[in-house]
Steps between C-alpha positions, in 0.01 A plus 500: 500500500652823381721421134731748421713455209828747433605593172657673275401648191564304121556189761379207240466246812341815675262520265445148489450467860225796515302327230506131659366684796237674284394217302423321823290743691811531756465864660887664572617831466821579307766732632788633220758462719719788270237709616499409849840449751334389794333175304918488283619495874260230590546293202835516590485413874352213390813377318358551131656636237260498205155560427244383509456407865151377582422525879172337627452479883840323610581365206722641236691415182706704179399454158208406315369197686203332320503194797513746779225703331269189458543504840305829611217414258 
């Protein structure tokens, strides 16, 4: 399952989010969405507003997430 996570730079849940991942051997690939307005526009299709927002396979979520991250692993 492809885990993309879209952030934004100085983003403390961000950051906290990308090292959760890291610390549990979780491969994703982060996309800075103020660096990139096709993933801004998707994040926004979406209906989200904030960032982080974690998508893996169909499922989705905002924020740093520690249960939906326990999840993946």
């Amino acid at each position: 399952m492809d885990i993309i996570v879209y952030s934004k730079p100085q983003c403390v849940q961000c950051t906290a989010t990308v090292k959760a991942l890291q610390t549990k051997g979780i491969k994703h690939k982060v996309i800075d969405l103020t660096q990139d307005d096709s993933a801004m526009n998707t994040v926004q299709s979406m209906g989200y507003r904030q960032a982080p927002v974690v998508v893996a396979g169909s499922h989705h979520w905002s924020g740093f997430r520690p249960d939906m991250i326990k999840q993946l692993s």
